[in-house]
C-alpha positions as CSV (number, residue, x, y, z in Angstrom):
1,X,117.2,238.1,122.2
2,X,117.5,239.1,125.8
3,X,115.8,242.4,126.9
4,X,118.2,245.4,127.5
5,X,115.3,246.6,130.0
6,X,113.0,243.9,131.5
7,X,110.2,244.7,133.9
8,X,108.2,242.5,135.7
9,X,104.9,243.2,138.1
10,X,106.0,247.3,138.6
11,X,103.7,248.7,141.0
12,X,104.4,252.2,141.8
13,X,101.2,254.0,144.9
14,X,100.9,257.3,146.5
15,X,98.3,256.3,148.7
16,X,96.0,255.4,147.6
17,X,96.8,256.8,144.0
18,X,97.8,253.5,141.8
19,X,100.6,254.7,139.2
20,X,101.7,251.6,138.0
21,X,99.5,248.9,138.8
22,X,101.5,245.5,138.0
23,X,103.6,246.2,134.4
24,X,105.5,243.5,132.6
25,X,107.7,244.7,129.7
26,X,110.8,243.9,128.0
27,X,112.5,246.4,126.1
28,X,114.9,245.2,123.4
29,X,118.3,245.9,121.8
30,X,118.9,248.4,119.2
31,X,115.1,249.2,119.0
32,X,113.0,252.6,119.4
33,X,109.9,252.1,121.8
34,X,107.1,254.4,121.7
35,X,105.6,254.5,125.7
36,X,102.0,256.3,125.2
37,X,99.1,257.4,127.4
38,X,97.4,260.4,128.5
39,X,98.5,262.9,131.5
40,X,98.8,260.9,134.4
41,X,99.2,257.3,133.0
42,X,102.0,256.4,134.6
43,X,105.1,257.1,132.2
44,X,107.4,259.4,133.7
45,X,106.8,257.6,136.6
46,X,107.8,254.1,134.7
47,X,110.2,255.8,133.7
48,X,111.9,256.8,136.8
49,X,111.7,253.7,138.5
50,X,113.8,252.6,135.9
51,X,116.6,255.6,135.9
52,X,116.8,255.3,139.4
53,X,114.7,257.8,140.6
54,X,112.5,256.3,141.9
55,X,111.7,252.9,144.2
56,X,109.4,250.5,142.8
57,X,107.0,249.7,145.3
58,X,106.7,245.9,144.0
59,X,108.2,244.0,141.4
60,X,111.2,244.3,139.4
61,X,113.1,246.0,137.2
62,X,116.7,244.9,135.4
63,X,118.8,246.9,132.9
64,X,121.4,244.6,131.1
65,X,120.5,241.9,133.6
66,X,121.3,244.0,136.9
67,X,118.7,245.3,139.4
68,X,117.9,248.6,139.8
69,X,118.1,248.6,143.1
70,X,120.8,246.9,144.5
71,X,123.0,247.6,142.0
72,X,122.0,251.3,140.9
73,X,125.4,252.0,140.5
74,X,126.0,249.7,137.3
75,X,122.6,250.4,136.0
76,X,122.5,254.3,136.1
77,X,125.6,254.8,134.2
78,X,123.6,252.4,131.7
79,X,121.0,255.1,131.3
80,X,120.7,258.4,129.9
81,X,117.7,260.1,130.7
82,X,116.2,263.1,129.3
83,X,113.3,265.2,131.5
84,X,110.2,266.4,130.4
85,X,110.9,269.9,132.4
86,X,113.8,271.7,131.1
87,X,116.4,272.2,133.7
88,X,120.1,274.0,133.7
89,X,122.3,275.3,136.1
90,X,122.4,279.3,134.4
91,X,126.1,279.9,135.7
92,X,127.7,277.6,133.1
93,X,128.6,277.6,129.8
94,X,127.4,275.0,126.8
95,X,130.4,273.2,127.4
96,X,130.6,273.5,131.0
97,X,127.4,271.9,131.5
98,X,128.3,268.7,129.5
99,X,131.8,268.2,131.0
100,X,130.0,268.8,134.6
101,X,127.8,266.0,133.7
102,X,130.3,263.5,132.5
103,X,132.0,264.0,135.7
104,X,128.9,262.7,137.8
105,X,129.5,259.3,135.8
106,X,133.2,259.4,136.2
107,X,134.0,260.3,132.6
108,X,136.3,262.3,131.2
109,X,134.7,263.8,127.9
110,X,137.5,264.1,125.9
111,X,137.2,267.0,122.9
112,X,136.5,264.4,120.0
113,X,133.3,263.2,121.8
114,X,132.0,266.9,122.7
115,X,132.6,268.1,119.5
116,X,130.7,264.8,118.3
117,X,127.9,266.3,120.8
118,X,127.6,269.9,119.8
119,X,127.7,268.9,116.1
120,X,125.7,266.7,116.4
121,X,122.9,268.3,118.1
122,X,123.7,271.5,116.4
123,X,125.5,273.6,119.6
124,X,128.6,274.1,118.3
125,X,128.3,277.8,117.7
126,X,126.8,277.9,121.2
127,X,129.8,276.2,122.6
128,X,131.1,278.8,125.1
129,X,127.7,280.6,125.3
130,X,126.0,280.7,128.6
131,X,122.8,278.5,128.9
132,X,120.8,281.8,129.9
133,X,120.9,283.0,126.6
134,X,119.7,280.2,124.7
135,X,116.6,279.6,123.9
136,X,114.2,277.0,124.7
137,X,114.3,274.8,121.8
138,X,118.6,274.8,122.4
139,X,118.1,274.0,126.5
140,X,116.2,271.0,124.8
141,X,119.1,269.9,122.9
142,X,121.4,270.6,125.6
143,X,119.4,268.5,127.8
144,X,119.5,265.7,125.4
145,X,123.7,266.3,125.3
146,X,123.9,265.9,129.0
147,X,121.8,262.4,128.7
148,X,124.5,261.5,126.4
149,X,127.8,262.4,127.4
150,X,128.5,258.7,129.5
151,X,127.4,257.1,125.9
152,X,124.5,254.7,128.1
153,X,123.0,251.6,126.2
154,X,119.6,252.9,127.0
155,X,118.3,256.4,126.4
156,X,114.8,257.8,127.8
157,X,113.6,260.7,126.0
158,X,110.4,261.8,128.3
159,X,108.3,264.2,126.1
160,X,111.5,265.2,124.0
161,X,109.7,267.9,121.8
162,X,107.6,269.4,123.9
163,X,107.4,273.3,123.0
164,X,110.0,273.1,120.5
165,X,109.1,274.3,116.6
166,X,108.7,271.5,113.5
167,X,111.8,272.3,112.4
168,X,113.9,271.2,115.5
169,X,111.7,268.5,115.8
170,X,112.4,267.1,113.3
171,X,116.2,267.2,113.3
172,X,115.9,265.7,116.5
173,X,113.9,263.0,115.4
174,X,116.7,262.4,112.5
175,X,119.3,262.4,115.8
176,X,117.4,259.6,117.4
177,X,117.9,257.7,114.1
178,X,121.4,258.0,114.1
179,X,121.6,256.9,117.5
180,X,119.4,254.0,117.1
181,X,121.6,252.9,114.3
182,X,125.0,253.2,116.8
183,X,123.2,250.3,118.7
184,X,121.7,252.8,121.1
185,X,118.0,251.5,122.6
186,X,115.8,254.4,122.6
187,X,112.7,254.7,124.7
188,X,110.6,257.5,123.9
189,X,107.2,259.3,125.9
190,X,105.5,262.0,123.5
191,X,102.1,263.2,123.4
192,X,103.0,263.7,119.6
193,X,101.2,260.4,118.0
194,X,103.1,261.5,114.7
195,X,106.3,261.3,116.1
196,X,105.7,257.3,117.3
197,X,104.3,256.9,113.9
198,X,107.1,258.4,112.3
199,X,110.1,256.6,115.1
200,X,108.8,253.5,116.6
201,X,109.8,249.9,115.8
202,X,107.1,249.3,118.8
203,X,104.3,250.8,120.8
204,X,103.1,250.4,124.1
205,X,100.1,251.8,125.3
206,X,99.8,253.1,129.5
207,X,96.6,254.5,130.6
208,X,95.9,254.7,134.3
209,X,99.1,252.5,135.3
210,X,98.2,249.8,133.2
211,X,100.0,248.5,130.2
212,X,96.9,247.8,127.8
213,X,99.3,246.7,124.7
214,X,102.5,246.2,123.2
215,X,102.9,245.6,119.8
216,X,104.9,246.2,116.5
217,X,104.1,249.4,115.4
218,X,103.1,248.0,111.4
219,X,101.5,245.4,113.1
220,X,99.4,247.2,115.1
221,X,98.1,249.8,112.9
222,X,97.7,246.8,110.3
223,X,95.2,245.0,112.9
224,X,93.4,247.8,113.7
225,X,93.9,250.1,110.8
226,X,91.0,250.9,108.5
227,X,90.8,253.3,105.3
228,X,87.9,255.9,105.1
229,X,86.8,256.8,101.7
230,X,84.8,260.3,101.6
231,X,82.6,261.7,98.8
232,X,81.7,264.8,98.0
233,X,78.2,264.8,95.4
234,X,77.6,267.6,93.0
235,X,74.7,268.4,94.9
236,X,73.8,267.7,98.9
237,X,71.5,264.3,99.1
238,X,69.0,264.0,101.8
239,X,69.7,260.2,102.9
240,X,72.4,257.3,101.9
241,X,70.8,255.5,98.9
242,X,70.1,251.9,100.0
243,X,73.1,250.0,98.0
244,X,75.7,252.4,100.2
245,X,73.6,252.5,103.3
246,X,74.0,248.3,103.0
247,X,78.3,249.0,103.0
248,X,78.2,250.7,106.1
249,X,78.2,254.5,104.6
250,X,77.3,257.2,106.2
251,X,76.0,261.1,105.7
252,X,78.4,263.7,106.9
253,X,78.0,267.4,107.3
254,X,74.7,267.6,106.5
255,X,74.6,265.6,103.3
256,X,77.3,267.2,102.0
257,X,79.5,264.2,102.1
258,X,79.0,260.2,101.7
259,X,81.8,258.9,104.1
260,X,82.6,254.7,104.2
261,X,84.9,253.0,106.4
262,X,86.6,249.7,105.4
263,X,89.2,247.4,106.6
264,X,92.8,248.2,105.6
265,X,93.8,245.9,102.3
266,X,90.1,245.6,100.8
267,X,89.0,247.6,97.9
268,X,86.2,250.5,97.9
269,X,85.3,249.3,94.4
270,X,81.8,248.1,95.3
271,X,81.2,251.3,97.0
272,X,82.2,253.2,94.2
273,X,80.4,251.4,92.1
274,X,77.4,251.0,94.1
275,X,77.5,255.5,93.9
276,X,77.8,255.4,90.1
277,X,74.2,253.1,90.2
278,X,72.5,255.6,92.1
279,X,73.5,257.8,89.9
280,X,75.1,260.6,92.7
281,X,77.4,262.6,90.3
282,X,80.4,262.8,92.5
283,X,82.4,266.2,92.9
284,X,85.3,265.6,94.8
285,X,87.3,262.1,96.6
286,X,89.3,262.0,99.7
287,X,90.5,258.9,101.2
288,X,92.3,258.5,104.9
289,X,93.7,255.7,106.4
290,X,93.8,255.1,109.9
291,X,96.8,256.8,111.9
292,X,98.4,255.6,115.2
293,X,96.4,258.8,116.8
294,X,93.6,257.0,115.8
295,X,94.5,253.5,117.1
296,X,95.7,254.9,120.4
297,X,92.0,256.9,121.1
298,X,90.6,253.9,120.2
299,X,92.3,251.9,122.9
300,X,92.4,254.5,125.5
301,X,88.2,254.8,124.5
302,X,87.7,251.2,125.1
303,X,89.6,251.1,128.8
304,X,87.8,254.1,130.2
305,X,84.4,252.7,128.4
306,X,82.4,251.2,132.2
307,X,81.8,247.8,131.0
308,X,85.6,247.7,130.7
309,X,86.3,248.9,133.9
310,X,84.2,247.9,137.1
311,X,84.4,250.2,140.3
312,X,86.1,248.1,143.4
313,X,82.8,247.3,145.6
């Protein structure tokens, strides 16, 4: 399957600021990526080197198999591209904005596809409203309307949800969906770990403008997920009794709690039955299993750890 978006050795410097230090990546058809990393890691900044934005210092970058540089022209109208900052020209109307937009990719929205738009993205009573009245959480969807109105291959949502309440968050993330199912390739930033648990076909990880992974989302929390197992005795217990202790438990809050951790796919049966032998009369359960949040610390933890990461001499 060839990549829809294929990078290779991206290097991106202020100065002597590294923001992309050497990334490889290929991006695939039809699929939802999940870019994460911290403030500063380098994704927006992928990410504009690849709408255009932006030069790449080193390296390459194609979308559908043309260069972003010397032919911008193909490649832009390939990509939509949705900011992190909400921006919009407060003399227009709803409408005016998109059809404004289409025009800077030589399109003529006809009225089937901005009706498609506004219903779609729920700004069809908002149609001949000015942007200055709408609110933020509508400037976010009409944002997303503008990225869409030259129907591009390859859509970048930076930070999509940023500031906007559950509820339209989550009909946005149904929106994405539906696009992904129309064969669009979504590439997604978010510092919501949820939301690339709840979207991604794959994750990549960026910290410091290095790529540290890319993997299948199931995959990845499969090889580094764990489940937790937490109990609660009737009565607080000074220290781990020596059959739990020898399972890796541990004493939380105090003695309050008997917490173990174990692979994903084994059983806590010995554990539980190791608690029944020392005769800890148990008061509540609670099991957890390991989250992408917790996978993506974990890796972030690991690269800024100093054994990890030597200082140039």
């Amino acid at each position: 399957m060839e990549p829809v978006v294929q990078i290779r050795g991206l290097e991106k410097r202020y100065g002597s600021l590294v923001a992309l230090g050497g990334v490889d990546l290929d991006i695939l058809p039809g699929e939802i990526f999940a870019l994460l990393g911290p403030n500063g890691a380098g994704k927006t900044t992928l990410i504009s080197v690849v709408a255009g934005l932006l030069r790449p210092g080193a390296g390459s970058v194609r979308v559908l198999g043309r260069d972003v540089v010397s032919d911008y022209a193909f490649t832009r109208r390939a990509v939509g591209l949705v900011p992190q900052e909400i921006n919009f020209d407060p003399f227009f109307t709803v409408e005016e904005s998109l059809r404004i937009q289409a025009g800077y990719f030589g399109v003529r929205l006809s009225e089937a596809r901005l009706v498609e738009l506004l219903q779609a993205l729920d700004l069809a009573p908002k149609r001949h409203a000015n942007t200055r009245s709408l609110s933020g959480g509508m400037r976010r969807r009409l944002l997303i309307g503008k990225a869409l109105v030259h129907d591009p291959r390859v859509l970048f949502l930076d930070e999509p949800t940023a500031g906007v309440d559950v509820e339209l968050r989550r009909s946005l993330w149904s929106y994405v969906r539906t696009l992904r199912g129309r064969g669009t390739t979504v590439v997604l930033t978010t510092h919501y770990l949820e939301e690339a648990e709840e979207l991604a076909d794959r994750v990549g990880v960026i910290d410091r403008g290095r790529l540290l992974l890319v993997e299948e989302k199931e995959a990845l929390l499969r090889r580094h997920g764990a489940k937790t197992l937490t109990l609660v005795p009737d009565q607080p217990v000074a220290a781990v009794p020596p059959a739990l202790a020898a399972l890796g438990a541990r004493l939380d809050d105090g003695g309050s709690s008997i917490s173990v951790e174990i692979p994903a796919g084994e059983s806590f049966g010995p554990f539980l039955l190791a608690a029944a032998a020392a005769g800890i009369v148990v008061r509540d359960v609670e099991t957890r299993r390991t989250t992408l949040e917790d996978v993506f610390v974990r890796l972030v933890k690991v690269e800024k750890a100093p054994s990890t990461r030597e200082a140039a001499p």
